[in-house]
N, C-alpha and C positions, 0 to 999 in steps of 0.2 A: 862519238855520237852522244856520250852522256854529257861532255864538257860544253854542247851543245845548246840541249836542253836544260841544262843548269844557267847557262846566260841566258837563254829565254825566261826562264823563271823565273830571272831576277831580274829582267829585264821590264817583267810585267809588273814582279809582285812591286816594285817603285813606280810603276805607272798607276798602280790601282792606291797606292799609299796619295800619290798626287791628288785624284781625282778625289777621293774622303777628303785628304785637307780641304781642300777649294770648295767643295759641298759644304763643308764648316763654315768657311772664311767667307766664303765670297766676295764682293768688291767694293765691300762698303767703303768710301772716301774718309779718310784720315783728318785733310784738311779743317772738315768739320764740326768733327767728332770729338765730345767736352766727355772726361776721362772722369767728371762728378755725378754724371747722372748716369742712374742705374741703367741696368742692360733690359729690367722689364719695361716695358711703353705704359707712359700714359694713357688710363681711360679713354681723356679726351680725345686723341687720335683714333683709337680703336673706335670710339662711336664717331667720328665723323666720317670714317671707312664706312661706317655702316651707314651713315646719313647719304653719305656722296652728294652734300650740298654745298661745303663751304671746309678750306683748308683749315688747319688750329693756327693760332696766330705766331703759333713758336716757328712752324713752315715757312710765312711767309716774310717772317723778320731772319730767318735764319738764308733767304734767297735775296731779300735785299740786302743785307749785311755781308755776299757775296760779290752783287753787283758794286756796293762803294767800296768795298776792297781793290775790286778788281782797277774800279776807275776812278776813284776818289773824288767821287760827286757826295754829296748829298744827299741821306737816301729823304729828305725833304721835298726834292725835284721829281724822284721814280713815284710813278704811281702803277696800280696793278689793273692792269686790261682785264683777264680773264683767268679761270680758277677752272682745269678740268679733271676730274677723278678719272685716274686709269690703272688698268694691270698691266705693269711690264714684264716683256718676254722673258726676262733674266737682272741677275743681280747687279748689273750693271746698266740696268731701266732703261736695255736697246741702245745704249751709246758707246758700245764698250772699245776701247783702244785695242790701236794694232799688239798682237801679242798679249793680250790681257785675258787671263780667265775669269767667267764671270758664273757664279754659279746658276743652275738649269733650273730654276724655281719660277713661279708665277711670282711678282712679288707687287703689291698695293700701292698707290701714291699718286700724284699730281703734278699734271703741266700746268706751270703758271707761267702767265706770259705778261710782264711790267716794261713799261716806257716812259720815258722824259717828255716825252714828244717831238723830239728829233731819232732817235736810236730806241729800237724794241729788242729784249730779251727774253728769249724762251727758255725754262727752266723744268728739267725732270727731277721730281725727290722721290725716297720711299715714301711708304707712311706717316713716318717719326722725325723725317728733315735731318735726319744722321749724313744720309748719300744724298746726294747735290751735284748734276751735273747737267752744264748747260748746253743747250743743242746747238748744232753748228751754224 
């Protein structure tokens, strides 16, 4: 019975050690993320969260600088349709992959939606344009 309850315990106490990493970590995208700037946010972002009028411009160059990666256009050709301020369900701004933990926070940020005029892409960020992932 004890050898029992001793695997249960440790069964848990790594289930609970998981669950604090991933509330730390959550799912911020790598891809994006420049290893020079610091981990506090710009002002800027912070008031335009509070404005909810218009993304900062590092956002939206940081979405199309995604978009000519991905297709190696031009980002001369994308132009940006619509700009909307939203709170995503989780650290992974609702999109999250199969098997992906994503941490349970409310988290700030913007669906921008840019076109060529042939092809439209939708795009969810945080606040800061760190996490960047495009909807399906």
């Amino acid at each position: 019975m004890i050898t029992g309850k001793r695997k249960f315990m440790k069964k848990f106490c790594l289930y609970c050690c998981l669950v604090i990493c991933l509330s730390f970590w959550g799912c911020e995208s790598t891809s994006n993320s420049n290893p020079s700037q610091p981990a506090t946010q710009p002002t800027t972002s912070q008031e335009t969260m509070t404005n909810k009028s218009e993304p900062p411009t590092t956002i939206i160059e940081a979405v199309l600088k995604n978009i000519t990666e991905a297709t190696g256009m031009s980002s001369d050709s994308l132009q940006v349709q619509q700009t909307e301020a939203n709170t995503w369900s989780d650290g992974c701004l609702g999109l999250a992959k199969p098997d992906e933990f994503c941490t349970q926070a409310l988290v700030e940020g913007w669906r921008i939606t840019v076109s060529d005029g042939q092809s439209t892409w939708v795009y969810r960020t945080d606040a800061t344009g760190k996490n960047i992932r495009q909807e399906s």
